[in-house]
MARFIGU-543836 format. One record per atom (N, C-alpha, C): residue number from 0; residue in one letter; z, x, y. Coordinates in steps of 0.001 Angstrom, whole numbers, plus 500000, padded with zeros to 6 digits. Layout:
N
(NUM,"a",(Z,X,Y))
...
This chain:
179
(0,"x",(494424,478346,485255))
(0,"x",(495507,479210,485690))
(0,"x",(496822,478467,485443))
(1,"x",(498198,478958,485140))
(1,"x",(499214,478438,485008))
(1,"x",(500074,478170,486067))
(2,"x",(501130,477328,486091))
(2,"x",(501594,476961,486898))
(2,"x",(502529,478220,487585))
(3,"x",(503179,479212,486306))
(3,"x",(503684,480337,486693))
(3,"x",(502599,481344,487433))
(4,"x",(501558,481493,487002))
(4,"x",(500598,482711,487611))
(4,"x",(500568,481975,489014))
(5,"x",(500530,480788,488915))
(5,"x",(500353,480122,490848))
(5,"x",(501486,480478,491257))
(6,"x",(502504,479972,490852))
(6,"x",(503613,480727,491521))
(6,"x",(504240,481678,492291))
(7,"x",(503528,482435,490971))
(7,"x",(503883,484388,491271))
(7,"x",(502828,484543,492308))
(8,"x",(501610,484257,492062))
(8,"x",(500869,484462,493574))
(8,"x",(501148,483764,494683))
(9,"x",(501699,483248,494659))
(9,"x",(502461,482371,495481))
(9,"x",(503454,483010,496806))
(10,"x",(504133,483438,495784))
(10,"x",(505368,484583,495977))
(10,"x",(504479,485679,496904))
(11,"x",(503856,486282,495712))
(11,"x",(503515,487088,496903))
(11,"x",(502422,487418,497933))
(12,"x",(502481,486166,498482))
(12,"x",(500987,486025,498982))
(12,"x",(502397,486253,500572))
(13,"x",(503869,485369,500485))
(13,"x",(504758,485038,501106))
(13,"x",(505368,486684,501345))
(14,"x",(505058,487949,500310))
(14,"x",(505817,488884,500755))
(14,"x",(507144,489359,499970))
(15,"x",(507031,488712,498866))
(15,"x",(508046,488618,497946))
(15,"x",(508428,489630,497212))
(16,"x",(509198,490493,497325))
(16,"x",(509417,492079,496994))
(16,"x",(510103,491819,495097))
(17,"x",(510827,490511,494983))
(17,"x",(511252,490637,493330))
(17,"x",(509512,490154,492685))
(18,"x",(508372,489549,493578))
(18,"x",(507437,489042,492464))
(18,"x",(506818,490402,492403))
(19,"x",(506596,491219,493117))
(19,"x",(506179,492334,493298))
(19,"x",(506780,493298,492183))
(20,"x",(507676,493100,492090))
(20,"x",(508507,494113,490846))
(20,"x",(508518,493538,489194))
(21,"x",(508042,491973,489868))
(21,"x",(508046,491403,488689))
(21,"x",(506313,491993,488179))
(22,"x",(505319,491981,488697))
(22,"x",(503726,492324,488369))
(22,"x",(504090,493814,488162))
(23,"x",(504787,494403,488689))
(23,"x",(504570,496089,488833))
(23,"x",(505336,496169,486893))
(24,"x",(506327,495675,486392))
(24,"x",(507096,496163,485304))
(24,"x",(506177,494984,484040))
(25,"x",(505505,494072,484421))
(25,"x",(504885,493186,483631))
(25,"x",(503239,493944,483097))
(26,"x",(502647,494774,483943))
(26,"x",(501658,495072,483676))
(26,"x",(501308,497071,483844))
(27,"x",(502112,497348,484277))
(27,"x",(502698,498814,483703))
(27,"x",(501949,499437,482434))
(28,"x",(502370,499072,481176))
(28,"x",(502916,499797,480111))
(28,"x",(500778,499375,479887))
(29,"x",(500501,498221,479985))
(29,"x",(499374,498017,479521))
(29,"x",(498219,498479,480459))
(30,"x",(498447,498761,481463))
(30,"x",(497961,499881,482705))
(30,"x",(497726,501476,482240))
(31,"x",(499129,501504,481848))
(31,"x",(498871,502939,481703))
(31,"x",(498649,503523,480214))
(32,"x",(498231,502293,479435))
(32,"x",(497580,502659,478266))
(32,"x",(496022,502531,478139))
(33,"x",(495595,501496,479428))
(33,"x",(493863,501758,479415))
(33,"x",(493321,502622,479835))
(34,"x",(494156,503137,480643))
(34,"x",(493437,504515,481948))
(34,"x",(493886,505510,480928))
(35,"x",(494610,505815,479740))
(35,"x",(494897,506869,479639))
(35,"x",(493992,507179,478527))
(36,"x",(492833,506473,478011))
(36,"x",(491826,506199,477262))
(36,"x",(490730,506544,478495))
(37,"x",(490628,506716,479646))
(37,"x",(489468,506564,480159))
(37,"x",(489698,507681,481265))
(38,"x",(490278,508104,481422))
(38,"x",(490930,509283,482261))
(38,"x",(491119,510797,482151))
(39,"x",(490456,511460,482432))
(39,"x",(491416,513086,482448))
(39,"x",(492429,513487,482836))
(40,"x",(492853,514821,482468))
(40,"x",(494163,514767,482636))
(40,"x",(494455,515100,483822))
(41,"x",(493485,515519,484471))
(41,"x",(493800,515873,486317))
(41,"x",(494128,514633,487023))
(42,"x",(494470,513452,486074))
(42,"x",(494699,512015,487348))
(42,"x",(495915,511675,487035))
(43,"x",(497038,511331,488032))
(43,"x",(498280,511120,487404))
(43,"x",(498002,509261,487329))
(44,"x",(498522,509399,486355))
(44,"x",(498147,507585,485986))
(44,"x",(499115,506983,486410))
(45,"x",(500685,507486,486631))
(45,"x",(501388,506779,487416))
(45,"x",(501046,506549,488762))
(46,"x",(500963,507778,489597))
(46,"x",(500717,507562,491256))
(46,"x",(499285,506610,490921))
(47,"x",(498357,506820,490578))
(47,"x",(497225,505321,490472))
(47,"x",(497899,504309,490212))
(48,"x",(498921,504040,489197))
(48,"x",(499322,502482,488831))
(48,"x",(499912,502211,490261))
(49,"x",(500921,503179,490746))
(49,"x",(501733,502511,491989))
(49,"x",(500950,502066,492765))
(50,"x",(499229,502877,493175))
(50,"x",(498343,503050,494319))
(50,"x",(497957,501284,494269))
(51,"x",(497642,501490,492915))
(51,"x",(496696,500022,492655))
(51,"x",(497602,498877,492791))
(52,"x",(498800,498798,492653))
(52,"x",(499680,497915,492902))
(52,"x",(500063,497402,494303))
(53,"x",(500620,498545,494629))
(53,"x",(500245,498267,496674))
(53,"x",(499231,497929,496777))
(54,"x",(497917,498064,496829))
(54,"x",(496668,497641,497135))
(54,"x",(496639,496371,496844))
(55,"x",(497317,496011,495613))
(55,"x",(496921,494555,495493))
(55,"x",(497771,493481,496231))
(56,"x",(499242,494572,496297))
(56,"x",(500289,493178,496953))
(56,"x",(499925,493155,498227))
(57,"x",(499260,494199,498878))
(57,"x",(498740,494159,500347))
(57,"x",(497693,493514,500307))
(58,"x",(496926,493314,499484))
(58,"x",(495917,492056,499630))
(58,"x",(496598,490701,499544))
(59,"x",(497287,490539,498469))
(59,"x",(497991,489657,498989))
(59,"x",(498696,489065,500464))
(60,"x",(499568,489815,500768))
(60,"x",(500606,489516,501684))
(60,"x",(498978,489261,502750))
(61,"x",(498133,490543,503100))
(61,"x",(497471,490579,504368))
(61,"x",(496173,489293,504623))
(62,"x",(495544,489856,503071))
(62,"x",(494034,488583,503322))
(62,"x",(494908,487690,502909))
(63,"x",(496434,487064,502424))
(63,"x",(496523,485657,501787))
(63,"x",(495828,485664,500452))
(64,"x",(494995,486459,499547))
(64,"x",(494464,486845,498450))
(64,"x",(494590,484992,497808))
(65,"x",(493908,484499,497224))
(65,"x",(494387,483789,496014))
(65,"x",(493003,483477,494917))
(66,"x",(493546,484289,493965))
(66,"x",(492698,484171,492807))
(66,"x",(492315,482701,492555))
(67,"x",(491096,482932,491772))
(67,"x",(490596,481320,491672))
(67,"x",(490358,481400,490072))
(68,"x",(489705,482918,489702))
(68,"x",(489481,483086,488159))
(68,"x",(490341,483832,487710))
(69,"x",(489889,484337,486410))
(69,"x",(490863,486001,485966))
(69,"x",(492191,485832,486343))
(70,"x",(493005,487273,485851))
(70,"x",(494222,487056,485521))
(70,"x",(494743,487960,486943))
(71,"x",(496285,488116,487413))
(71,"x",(496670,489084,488333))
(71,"x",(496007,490986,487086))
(72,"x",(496362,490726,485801))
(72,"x",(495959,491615,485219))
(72,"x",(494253,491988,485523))
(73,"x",(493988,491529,485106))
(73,"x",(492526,491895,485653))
(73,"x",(492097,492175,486913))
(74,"x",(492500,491895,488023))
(74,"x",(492643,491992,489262))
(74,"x",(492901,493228,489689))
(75,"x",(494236,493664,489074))
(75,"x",(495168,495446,489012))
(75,"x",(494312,496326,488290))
(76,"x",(493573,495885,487430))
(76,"x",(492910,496452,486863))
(76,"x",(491860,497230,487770))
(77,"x",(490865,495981,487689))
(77,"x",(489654,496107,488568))
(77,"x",(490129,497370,489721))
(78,"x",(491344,496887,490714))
(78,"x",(491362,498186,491334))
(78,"x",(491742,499393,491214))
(79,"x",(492612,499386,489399))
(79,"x",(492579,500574,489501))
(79,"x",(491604,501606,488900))
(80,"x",(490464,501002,488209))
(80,"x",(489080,501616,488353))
(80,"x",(488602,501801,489650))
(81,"x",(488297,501199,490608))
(81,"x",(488512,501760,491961))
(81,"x",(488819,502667,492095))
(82,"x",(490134,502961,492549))
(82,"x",(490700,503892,492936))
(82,"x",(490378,505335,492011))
(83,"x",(490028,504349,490675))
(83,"x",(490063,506172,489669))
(83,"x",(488589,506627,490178))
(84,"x",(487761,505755,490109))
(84,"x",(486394,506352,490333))
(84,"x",(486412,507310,491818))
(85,"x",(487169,506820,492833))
(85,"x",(487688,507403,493975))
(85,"x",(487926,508294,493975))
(86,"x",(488784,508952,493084))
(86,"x",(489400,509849,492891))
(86,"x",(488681,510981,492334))
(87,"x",(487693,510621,491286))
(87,"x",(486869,511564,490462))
(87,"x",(486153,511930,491016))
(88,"x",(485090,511495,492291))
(88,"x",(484364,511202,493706))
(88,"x",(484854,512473,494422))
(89,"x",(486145,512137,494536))
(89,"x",(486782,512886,495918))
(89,"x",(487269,514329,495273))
(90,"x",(487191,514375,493955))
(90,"x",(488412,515513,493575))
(90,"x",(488384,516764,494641))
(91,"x",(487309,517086,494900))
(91,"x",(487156,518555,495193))
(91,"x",(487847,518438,496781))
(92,"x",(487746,517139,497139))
(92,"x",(488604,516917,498508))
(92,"x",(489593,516825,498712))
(93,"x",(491119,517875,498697))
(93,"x",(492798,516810,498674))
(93,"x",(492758,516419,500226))
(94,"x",(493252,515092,499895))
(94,"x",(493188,514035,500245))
(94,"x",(495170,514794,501352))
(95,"x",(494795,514261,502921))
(95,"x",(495914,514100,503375))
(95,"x",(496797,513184,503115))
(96,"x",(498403,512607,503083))
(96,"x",(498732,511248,502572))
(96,"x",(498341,510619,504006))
(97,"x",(498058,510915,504976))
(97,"x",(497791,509786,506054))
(97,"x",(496297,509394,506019))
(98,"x",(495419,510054,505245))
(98,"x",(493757,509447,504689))
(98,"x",(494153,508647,503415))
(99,"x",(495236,508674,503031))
(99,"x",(495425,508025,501534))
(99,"x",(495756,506621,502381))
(100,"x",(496880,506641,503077))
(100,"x",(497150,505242,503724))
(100,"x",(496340,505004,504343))
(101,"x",(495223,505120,505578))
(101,"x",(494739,504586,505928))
(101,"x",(493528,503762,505088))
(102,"x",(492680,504523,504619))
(102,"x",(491861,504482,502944))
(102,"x",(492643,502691,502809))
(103,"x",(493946,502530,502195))
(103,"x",(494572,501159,501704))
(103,"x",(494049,500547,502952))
(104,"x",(493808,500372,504267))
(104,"x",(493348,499800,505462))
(104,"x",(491976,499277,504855))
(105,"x",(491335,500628,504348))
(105,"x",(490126,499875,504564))
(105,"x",(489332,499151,502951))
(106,"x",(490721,498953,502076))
(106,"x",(489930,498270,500858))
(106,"x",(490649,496767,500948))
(107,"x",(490306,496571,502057))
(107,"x",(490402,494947,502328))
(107,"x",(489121,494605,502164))
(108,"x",(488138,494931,501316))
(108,"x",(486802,494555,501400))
(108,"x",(486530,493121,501693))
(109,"x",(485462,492722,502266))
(109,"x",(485469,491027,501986))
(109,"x",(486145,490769,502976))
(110,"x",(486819,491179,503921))
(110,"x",(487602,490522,505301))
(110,"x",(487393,491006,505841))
(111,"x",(487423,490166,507027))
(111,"x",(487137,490896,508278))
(111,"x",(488523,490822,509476))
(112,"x",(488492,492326,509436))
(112,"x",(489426,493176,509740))
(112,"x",(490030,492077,511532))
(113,"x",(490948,491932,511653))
(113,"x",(491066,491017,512874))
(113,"x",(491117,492318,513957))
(114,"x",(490430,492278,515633))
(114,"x",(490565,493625,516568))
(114,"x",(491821,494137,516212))
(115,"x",(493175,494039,516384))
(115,"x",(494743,493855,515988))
(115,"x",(495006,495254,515213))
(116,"x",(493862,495014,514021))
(116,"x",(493653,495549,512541))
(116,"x",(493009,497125,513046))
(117,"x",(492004,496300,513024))
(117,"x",(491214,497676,514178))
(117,"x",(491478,498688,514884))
(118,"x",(492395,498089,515936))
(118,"x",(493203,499093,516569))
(118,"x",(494142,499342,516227))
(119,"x",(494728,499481,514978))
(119,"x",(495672,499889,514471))
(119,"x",(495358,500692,513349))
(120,"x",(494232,501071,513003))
(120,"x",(493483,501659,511813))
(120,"x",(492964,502938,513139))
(121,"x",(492628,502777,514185))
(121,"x",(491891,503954,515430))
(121,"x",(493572,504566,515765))
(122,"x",(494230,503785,516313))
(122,"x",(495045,504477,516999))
(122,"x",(496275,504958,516172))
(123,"x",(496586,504775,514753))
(123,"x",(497432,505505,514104))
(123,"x",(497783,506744,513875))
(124,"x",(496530,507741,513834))
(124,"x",(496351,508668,513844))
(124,"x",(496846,509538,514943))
(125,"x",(496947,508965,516135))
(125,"x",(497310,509256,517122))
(125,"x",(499066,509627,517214))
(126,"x",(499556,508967,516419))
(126,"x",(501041,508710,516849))
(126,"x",(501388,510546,515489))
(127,"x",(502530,511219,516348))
(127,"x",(503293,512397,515719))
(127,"x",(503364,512181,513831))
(128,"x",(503428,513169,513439))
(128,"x",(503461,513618,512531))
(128,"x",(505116,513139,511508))
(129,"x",(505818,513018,512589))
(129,"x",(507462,512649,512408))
(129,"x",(507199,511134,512438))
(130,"x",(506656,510734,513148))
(130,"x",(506043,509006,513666))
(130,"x",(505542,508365,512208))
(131,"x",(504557,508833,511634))
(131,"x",(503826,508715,510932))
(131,"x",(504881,508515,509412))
(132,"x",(505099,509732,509350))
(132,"x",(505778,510017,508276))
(132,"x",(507181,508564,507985))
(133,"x",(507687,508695,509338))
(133,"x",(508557,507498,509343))
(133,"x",(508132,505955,508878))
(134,"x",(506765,505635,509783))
(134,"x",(506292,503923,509260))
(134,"x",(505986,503989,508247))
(135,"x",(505375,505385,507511))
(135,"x",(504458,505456,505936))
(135,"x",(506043,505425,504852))
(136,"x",(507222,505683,505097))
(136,"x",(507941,505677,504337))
(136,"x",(508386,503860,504379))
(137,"x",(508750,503784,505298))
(137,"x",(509088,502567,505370))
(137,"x",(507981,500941,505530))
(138,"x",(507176,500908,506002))
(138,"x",(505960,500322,505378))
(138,"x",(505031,499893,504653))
(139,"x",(505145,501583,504359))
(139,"x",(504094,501551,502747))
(139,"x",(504468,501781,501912))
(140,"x",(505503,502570,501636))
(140,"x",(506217,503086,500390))
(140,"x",(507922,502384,500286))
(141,"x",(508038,501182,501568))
(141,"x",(508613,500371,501470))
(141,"x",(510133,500479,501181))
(142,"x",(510967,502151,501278))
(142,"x",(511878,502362,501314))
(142,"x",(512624,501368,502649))
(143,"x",(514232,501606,501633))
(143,"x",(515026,501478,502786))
(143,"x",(515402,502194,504132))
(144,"x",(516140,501712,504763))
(144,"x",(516824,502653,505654))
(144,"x",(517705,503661,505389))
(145,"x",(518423,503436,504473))
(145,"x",(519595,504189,503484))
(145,"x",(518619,505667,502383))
(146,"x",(517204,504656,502276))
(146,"x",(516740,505664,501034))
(146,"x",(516082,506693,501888))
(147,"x",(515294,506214,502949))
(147,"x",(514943,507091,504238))
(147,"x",(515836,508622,504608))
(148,"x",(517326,508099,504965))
(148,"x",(518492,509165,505063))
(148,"x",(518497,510024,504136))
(149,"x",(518340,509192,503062))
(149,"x",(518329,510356,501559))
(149,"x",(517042,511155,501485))
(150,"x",(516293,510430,502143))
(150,"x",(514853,511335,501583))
(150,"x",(514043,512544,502332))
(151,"x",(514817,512129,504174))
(151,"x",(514263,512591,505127))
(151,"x",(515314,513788,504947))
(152,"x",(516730,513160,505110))
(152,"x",(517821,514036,505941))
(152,"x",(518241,513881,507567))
(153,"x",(517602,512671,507843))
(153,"x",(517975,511977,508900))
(153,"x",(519691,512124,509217))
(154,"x",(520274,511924,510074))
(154,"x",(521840,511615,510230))
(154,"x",(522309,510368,509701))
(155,"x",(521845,509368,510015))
(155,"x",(521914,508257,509753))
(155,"x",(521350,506685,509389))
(156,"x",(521581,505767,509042))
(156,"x",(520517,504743,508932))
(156,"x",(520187,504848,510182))
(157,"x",(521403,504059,511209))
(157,"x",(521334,503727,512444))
(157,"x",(519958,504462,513480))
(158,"x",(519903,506045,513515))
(158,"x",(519005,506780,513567))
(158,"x",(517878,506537,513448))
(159,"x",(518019,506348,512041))
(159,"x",(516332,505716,511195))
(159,"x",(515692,504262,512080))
(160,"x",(516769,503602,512387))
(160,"x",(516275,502238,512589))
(160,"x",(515891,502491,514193))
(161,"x",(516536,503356,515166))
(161,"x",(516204,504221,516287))
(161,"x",(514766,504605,516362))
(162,"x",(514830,505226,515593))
(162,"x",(513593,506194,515651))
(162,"x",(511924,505810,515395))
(163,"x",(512853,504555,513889))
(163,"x",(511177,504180,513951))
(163,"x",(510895,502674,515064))
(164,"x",(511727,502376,515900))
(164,"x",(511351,501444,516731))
(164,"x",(510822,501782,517709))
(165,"x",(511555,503159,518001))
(165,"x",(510523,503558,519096))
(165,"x",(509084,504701,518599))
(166,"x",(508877,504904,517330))
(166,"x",(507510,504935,516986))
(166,"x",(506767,503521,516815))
(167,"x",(507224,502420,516500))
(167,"x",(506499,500968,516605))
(167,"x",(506005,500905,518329))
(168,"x",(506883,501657,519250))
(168,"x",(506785,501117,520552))
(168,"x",(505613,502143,520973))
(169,"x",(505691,503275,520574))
(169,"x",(504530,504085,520987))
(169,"x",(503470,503200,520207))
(170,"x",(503509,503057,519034))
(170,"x",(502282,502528,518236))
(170,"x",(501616,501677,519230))
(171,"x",(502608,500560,519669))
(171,"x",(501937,499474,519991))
(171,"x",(501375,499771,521895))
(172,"x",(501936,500833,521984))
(172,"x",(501680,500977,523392))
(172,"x",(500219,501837,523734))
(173,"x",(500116,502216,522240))
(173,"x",(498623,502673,522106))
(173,"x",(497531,501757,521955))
(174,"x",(497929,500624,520774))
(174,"x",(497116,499713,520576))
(174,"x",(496582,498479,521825))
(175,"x",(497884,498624,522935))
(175,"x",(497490,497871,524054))
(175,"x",(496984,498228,524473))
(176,"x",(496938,499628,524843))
(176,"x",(495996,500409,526077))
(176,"x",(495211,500896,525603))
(177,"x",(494348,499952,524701))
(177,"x",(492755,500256,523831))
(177,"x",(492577,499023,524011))
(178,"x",(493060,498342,524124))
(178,"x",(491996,496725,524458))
(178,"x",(491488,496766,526058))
């Protein structure tokens, strides 16, 4: 392995949102030229490239991920056969986006999920529809506060940063009163 590929996993093992952009625009173009050889046209090969990309930087950041063989390419790869076979599996099922995020919960394969994890995979479901929508923008799809305003129609950042603290506070006030 090179001293740069250690690096970059490095980066984002730490959470690193430019190494993240750096794997997402580095392995793109050659992503979406294998799947588009192996794919029908009912699969959007972009929303898979993004899917498989989160999946992987969240393995990163969450298990600490660190490759020992193979490339980060092969890695993105691997899951995004995953996910396609998933998909071909599931077609006849649309998929809610809050089964799509949780689903990323549970392809931490190979780890074991800490209670923490657990109850936060049970009791998510639980929290409003407005709740939801708020941590999945900002969490998982990793918008700003600013892009939030634009996307929701919120009043304000300030608002945004309101609103989803006190959905973190319900969250977590669920996850306590399950232990």
């Amino acid at each position: 392995m090179t001293k740069e590929t250690e690096q970059l996993q490095n980066r984002l093992r730490k959470g690193d949102k430019q190494a993240l952009e750096e794997v997402y625009l580095r392995h793109k173009k050659a992503f979406l030229l294998f799947f588009a050889s192996r794919s029908d046209s009912n699969v959007d090969l972009e929303d898979l490239y993004q899917d498989s990309v989160i999946a992987m930087y969240q393995n990163f950041v969450l298990k600490k991920l660190q490759l020992k063989t193979g490339s980060l390419q092969t890695y993105l790869f691997a899951i995004g056969k995953n996910k396609m076979a998933a998909r071909v599996k599931h077609r006849s099922l649309p998929l809610k986006e809050e089964q799509e995020f949780t689903e990323t919960f549970f392809e931490l394969d190979g780890a074991q999920l800490s209670r923490e994890q657990e109850l936060l995979i049970m009791e998510y479901p639980k929290l409003g529809e407005k709740c939801k929508e708020m941590l999945r923008l900002y969490y998982y799809r990793g918008l700003t506060d600013k892009e939030i305003v634009e996307h929701t129609g919120y009043k304000d950042e300030n608002t945004i940063k309101s609103y989803r603290s006190r959905c973190l506070k319900k969250l977590k006030g669920f996850i306590h009163g399950s232990k």
